[in-house]
FIRO-249698 format. One record per residue (C-alpha): x, y, z; residue number from 0. Coordinates in steps of 0.05 Angstrom, whole numbers, plus 5000, padded with zeros to 4 digits. Example, Ala and Ser with C-alpha at 12.3 -4.5 7.8 and 13.67 -1.06 7.14 Angstrom:
2
(pt (5246,4910,5156),0)
(pt (5273,4979,5143),1)
This chain:
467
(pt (5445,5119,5422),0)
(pt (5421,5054,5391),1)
(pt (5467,5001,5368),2)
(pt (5458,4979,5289),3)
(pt (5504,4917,5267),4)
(pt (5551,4930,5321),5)
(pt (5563,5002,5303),6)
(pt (5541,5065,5337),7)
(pt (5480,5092,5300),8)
(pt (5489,5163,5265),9)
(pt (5448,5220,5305),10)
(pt (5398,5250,5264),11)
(pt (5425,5318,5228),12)
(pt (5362,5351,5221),13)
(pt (5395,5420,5173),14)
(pt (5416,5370,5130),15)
(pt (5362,5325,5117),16)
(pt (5322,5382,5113),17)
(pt (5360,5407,5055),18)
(pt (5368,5341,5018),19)
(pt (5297,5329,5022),20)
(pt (5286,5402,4992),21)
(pt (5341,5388,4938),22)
(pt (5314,5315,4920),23)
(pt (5231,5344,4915),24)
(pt (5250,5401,4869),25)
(pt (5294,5351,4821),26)
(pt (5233,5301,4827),27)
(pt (5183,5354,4812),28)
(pt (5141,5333,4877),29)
(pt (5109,5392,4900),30)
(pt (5105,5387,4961),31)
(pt (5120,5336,5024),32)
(pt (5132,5321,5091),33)
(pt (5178,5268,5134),34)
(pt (5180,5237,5200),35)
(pt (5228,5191,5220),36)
(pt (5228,5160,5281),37)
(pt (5311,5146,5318),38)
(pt (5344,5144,5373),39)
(pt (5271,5144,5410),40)
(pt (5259,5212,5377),41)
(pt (5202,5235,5322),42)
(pt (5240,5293,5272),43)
(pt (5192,5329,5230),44)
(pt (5216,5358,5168),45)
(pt (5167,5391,5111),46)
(pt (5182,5414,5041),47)
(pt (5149,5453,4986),48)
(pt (5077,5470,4980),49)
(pt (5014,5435,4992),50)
(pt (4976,5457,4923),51)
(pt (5009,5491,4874),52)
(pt (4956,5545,4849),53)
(pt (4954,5571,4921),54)
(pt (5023,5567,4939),55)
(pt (5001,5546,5013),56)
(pt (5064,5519,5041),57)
(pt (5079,5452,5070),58)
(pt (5080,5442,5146),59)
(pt (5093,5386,5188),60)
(pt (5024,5392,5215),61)
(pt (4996,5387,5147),62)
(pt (4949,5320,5129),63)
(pt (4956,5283,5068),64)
(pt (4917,5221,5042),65)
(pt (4946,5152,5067),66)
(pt (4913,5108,5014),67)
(pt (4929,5041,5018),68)
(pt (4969,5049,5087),69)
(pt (4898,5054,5110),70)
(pt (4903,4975,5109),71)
(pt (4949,4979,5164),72)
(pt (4903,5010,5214),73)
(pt (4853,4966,5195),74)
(pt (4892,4905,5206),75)
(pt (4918,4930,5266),76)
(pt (4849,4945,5296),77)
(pt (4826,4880,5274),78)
(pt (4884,4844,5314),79)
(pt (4852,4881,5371),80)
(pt (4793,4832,5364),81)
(pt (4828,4773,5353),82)
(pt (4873,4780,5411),83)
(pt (4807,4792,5453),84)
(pt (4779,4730,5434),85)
(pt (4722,4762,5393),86)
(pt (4747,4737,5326),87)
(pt (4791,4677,5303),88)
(pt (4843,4691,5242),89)
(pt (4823,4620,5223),90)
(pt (4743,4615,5220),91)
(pt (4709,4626,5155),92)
(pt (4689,4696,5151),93)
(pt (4615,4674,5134),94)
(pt (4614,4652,5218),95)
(pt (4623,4722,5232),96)
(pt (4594,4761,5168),97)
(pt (4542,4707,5146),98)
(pt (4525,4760,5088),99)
(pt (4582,4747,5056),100)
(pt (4594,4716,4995),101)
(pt (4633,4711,4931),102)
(pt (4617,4689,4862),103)
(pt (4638,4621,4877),104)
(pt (4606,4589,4921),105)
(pt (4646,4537,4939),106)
(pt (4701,4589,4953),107)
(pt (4659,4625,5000),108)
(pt (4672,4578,5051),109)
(pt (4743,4581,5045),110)
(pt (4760,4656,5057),111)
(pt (4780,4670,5124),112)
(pt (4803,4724,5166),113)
(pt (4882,4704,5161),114)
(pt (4874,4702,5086),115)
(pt (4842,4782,5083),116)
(pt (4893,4801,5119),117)
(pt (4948,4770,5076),118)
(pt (4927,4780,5004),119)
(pt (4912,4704,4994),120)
(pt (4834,4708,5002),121)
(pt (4829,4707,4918),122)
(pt (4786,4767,4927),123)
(pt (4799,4819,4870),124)
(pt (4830,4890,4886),125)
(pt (4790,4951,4834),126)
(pt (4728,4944,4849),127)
(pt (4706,5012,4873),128)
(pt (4635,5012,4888),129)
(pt (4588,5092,4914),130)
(pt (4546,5059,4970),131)
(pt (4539,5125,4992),132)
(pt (4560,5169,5056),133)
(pt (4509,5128,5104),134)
(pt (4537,5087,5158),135)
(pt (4507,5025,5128),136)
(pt (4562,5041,5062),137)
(pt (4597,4985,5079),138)
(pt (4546,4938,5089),139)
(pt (4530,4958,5023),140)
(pt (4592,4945,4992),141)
(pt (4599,4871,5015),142)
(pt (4533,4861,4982),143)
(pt (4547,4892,4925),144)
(pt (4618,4856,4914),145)
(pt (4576,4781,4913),146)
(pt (4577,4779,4846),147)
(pt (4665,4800,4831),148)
(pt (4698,4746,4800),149)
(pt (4754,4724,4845),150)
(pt (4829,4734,4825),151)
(pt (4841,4666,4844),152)
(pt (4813,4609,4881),153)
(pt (4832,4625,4964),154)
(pt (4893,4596,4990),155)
(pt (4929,4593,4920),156)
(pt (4961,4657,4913),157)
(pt (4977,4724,4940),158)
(pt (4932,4776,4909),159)
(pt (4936,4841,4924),160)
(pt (4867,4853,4958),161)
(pt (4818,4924,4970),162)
(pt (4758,4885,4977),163)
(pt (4785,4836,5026),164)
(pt (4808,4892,5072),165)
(pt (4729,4928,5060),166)
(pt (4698,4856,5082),167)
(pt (4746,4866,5150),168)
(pt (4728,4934,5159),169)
(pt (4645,4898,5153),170)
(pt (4677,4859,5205),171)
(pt (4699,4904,5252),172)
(pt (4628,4942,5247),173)
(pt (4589,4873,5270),174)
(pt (4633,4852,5322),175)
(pt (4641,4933,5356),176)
(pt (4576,4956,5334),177)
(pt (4595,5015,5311),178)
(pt (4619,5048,5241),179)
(pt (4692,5032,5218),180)
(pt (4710,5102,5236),181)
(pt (4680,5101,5290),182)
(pt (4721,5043,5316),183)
(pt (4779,5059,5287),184)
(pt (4776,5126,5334),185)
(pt (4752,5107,5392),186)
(pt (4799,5033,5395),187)
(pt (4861,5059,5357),188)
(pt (4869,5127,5350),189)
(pt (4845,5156,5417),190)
(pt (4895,5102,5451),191)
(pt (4952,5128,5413),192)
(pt (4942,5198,5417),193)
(pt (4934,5202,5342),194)
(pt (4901,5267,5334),195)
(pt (4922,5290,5271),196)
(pt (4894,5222,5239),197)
(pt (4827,5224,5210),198)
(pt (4779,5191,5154),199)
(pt (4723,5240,5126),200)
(pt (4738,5299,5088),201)
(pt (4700,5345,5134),202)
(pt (4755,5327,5188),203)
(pt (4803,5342,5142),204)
(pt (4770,5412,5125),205)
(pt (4804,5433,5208),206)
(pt (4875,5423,5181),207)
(pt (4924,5448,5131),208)
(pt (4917,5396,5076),209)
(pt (4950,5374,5017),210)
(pt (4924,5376,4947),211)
(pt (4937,5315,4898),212)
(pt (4974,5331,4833),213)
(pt (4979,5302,4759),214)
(pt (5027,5314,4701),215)
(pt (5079,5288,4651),216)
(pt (5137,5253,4673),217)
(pt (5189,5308,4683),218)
(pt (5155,5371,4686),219)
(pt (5116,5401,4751),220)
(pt (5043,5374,4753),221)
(pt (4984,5410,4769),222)
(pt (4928,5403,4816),223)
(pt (4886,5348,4808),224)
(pt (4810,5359,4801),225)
(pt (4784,5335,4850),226)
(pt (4818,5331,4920),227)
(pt (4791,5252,4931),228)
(pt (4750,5206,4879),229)
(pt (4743,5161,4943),230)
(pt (4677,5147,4963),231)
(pt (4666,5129,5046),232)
(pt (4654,5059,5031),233)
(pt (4737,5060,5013),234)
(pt (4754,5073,5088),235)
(pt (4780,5008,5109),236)
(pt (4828,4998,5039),237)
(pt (4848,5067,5027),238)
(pt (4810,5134,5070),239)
(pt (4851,5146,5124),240)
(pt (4887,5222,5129),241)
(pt (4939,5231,5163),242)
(pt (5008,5274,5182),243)
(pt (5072,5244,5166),244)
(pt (5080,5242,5249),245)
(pt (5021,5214,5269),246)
(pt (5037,5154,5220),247)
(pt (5103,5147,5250),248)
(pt (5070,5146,5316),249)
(pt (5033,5084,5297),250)
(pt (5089,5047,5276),251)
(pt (5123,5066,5336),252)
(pt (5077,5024,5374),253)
(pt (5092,4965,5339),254)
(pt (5169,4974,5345),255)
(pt (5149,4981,5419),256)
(pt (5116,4915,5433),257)
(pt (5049,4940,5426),258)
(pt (5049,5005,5472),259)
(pt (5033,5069,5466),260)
(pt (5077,5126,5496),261)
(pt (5046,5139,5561),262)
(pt (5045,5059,5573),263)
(pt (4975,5046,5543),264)
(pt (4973,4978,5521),265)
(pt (4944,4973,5453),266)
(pt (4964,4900,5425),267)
(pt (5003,4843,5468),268)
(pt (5072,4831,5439),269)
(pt (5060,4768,5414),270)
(pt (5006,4799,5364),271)
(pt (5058,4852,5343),272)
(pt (5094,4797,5326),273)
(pt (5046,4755,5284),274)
(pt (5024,4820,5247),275)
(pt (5101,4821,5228),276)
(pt (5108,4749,5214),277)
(pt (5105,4722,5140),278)
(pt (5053,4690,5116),279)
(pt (5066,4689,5037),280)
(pt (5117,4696,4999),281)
(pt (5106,4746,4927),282)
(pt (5129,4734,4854),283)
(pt (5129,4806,4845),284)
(pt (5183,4834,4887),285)
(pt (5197,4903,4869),286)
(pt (5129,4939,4851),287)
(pt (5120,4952,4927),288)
(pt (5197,4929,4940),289)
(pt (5163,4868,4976),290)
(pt (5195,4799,4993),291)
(pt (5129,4777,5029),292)
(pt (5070,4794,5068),293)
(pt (5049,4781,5141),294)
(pt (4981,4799,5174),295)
(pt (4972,4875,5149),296)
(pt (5042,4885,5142),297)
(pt (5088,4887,5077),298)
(pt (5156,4855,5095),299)
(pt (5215,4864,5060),300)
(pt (5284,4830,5063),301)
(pt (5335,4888,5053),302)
(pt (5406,4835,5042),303)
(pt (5388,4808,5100),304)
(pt (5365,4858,5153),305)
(pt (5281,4852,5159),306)
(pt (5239,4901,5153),307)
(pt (5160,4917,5141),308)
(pt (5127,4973,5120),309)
(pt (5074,4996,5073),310)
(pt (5047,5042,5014),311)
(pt (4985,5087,4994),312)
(pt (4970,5121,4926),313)
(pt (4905,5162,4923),314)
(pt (4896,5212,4871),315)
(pt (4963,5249,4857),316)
(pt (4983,5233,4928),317)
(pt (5036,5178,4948),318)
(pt (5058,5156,5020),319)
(pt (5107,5113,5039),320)
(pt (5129,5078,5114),321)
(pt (5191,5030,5128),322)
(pt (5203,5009,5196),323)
(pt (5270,4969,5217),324)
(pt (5264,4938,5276),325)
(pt (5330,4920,5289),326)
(pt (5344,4996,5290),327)
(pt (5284,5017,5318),328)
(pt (5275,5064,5256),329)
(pt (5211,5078,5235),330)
(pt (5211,5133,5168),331)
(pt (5143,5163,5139),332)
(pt (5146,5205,5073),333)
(pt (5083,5231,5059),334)
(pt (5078,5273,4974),335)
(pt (5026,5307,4927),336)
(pt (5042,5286,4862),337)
(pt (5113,5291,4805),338)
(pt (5164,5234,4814),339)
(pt (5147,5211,4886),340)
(pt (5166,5145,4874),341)
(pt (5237,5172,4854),342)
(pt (5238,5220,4909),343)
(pt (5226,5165,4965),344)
(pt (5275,5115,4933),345)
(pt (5327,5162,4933),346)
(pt (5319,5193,4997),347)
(pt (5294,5130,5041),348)
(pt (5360,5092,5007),349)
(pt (5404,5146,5040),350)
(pt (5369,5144,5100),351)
(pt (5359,5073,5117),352)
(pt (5432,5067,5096),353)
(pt (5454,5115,5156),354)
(pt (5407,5104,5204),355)
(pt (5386,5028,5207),356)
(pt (5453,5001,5168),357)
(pt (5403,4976,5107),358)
(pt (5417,4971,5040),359)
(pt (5364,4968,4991),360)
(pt (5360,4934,4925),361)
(pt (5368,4980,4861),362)
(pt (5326,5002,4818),363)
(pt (5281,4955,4777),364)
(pt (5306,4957,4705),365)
(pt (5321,4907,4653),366)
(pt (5398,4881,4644),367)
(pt (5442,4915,4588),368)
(pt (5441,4858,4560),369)
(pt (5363,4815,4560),370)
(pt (5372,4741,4556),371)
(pt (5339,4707,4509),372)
(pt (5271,4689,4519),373)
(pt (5207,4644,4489),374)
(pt (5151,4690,4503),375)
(pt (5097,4642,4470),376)
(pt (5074,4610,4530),377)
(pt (5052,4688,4564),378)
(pt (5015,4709,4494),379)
(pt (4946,4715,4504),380)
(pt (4896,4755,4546),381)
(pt (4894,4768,4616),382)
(pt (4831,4790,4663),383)
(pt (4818,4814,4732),384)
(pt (4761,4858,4753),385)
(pt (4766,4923,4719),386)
(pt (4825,4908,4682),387)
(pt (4841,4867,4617),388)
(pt (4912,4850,4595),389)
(pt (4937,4838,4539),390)
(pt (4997,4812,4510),391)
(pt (5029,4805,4436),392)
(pt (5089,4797,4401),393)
(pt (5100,4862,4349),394)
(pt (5160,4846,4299),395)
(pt (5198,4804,4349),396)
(pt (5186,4848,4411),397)
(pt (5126,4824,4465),398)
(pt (5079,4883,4480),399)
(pt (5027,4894,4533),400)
(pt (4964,4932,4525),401)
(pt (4936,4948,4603),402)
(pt (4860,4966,4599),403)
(pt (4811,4992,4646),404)
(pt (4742,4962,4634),405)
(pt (4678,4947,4674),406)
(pt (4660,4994,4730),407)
(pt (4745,5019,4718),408)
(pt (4738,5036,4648),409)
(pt (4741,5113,4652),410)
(pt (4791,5113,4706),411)
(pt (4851,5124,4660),412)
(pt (4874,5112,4583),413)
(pt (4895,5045,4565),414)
(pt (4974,5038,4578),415)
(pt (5020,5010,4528),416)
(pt (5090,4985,4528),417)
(pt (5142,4938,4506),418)
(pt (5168,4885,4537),419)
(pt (5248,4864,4560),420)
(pt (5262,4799,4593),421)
(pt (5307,4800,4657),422)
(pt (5278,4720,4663),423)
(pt (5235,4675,4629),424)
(pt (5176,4694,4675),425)
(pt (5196,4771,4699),426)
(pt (5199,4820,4645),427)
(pt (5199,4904,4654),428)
(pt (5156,4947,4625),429)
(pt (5174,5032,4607),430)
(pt (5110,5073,4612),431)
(pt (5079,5066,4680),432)
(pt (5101,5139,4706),433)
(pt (5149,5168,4755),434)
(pt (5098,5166,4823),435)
(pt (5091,5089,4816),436)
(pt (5154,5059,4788),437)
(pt (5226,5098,4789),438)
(pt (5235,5074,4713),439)
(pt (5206,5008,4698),440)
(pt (5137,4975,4717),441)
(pt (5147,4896,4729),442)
(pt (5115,4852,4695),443)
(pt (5107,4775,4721),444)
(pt (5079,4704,4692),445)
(pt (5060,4652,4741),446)
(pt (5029,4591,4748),447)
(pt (4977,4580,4804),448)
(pt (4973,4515,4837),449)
(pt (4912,4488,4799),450)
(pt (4954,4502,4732),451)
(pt (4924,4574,4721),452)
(pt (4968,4618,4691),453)
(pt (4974,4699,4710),454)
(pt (4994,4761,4700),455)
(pt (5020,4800,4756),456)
(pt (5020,4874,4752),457)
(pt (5013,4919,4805),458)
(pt (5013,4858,4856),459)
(pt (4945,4833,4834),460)
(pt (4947,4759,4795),461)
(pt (4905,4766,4727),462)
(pt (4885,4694,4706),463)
(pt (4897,4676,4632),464)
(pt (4826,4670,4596),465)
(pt (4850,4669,4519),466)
């Protein structure tokens, strides 16, 4: 049994996590989920609730659910892979590699490399979702078609939270293996591992039990999205890998294990593991994703103290969520369809980090009781990324913000409104954003960029100020 802090780590209780986890869905009106955690060198299963509600199929540890964004992870993984073999340097201008490539500044072109894709900092914008089709040239495609996206913010300046930079890695990976990203991904990651239960187009999916995303009101037990994925394939490398809640424990187990897989298969050296883990930026916003920084791939957090990485996924109606603690060797994968699942894995990941890896995590994001007083003159104005324009006004003394999908985004959802309390001159929260993304309050951040720029960060990505 593994030592935490000194102390003599708990043994997992499997009866009784299973019935917290049952009594913490239900309250948080999840439908259905499952949960691996990885301790004491063992992988416990645990499953809860049904996989769609208007077929009452239940929920089974072997069930697959939609990753989304943890997709990045395996994708940064597998492009460590080539750096560590020499085929690619993290600090080469992706244009020597991908001399396609481009971005709608051309002097910024230059400046994007490999490092910076991986850690958010390439200025390359986040929603822009782009049908190349289901060809194996999609992404090929896509890079071409994202020439013309305004960038977030000039590379190098800022963390931005970045889907198209991971896409141009996945283009990456293609050149340098010569095969499609799945392809690769397979045949480099997944066969290594074991991973059989981890897949990226639907009709691999269509073998398995899988879950169905959900939608609803805040409090009440959603219904079945309609559609089971608005992704097209060209999404892959950001946000299209499927998974069960053990298989993405299994990955991070390799990490924790210097880069090994189980039966001694050497996947990454343990001085990549490392660098993958290491930080590379620091984030203003530190609670939408409970970050304190990012390294290559990886989200890291700083839990008072104790380290940690990790990441998240959102696809429609489904959430997924994976914390690993070194230190502890814990490793915990909670894998939903729809309701409150950002409440849900707060709750339940806070009792279970606490007894297994000896970690406390922060509270809830929330204003004080008492807002401090605050000029909010120098944030009014307007706000714009790709896809999304923000907006921000005083109404009788109280700062608002009006979120808005436009451009290729604008019929992705209604535009969200919300008032806005201070906990800072620069961090304020926002009520509104919905129980699966934010366990109350959605942060809001000001910042200034290095070149005097100010932004609006919501949702990790920087919005420059244009009015």
């Amino acid at each position: 049994m593994s030592s935490i802090k000194g102390q003599e780590a708990t043994a997992f209780d499997t009866t009784r996590w299973q019935s917290r986890l049952d009594e913490l869905r239900t309250a948080c009106h999840v439908p259905g989920a499952t949960l691996a955690v990885l301790a004491d060198g063992e992988i416990h299963e645990l499953a809860s609730g049904v996989l769609h509600r208007g077929t009452g199929v239940a929920a089974t540890t072997d069930s697959v659910f939609q990753l989304g964004s943890i997709a990045k992870v395996y994708t940064a993984t597998l492009v460590m892979r080539l750096v560590e073999s020499g085929e690619l340097d993290l600090d080469a201008p992706v244009v020597d590699v991908l001399p396609e490539f481009a971005t709608a500044d051309p002097e910024a072109t230059d400046a994007v490399t490999v490092r910076r894709l991986l850690s958010h900092t390439s200025g390359l914008t986040c929603d822009f979702t782009e049908d190349t089709g289901r060809g194996d040239d999609c992404l090929a495609r896509y890079v071409e078609a994202a020439k013309g996206v305004a960038l977030d913010c000039p590379p190098g300046a800022a963390v931005s939270y970045s889907s198209v930079g991971y896409n141009v890695l996945g283009r990456i990976i293609e050149v340098l293996t010569g095969q499609t990203w799945d392809a690769a991904l397979k045949d480099r990651l997944l066969a290594p591992l074991g991973l059989e239960q981890t897949m990226t187009l639907p009709e691999e999916v269509l073998r398995f039990r899988a879950a169905m995303g959900h939608l609803g009101e805040e409090g009440q037990d959603p219904e079945p999205a309609p559609a089971w994925d608005l992704m097209p394939r060209s999404a892959g490398p950001y946000g299209r890998v499927c998974a069960t809640a053990g298989d993405v424990v299994r990955l991070a187990r390799m990490h924790l294990d210097g880069g090994t897989a189980p039966d001694g298969t050497r996947v990454l050296a343990p001085e990549t593991v490392a660098a993958m883990g290491r930080r590379e930026v620091d984030v203003p916003d530190k609670w939408t994703v409970s970050a304190d920084g990012w390294g290559l791939g990886w989200t890291l957090y700083d839990w008072f103290g104790t380290p940690g990485y990790g990441h998240d996924g959102a696809s429609i109606g489904q959430y997924a969520y994976l914390r690993v603690v070194p230190e502890a060797g814990v490793a915990i994968a909670l894998l939903t369809n729809g309701g409150g699942a950002r409440r849900l894995y707060a709750d339940l990941f806070r009792e279970l980090l606490g007894e297994l890896a000896g970690v406390r995590m922060p509270e809830p994001f929330a204003p004080p009781a008492h807002p401090p007083a605050v000029d909010i003159a120098p944030h009014l104005g307007t706000y714009r990324r790709e896809g999304v324009v923000i907006t921000v006004t005083e109404r009788a003394g109280t700062p608002h913000l009006v979120y808005e999908f436009v451009d290729g985004m604008k019929d992705f959802s209604p535009p969200l409104e919300a008032d806005l309390i201070p906990l800072s001159d620069t961090v304020f929260a926002a009520s509104g954003a919905g129980p699966s993304f934010s366990e109350d309050w959605m942060p809001v951040v000001f910042a200034t960029l290095p070149d005097s720029t100010a932004c609006c960060y919501i949702g990790m990505r920087a919005a420059p100020k244009i009015a």
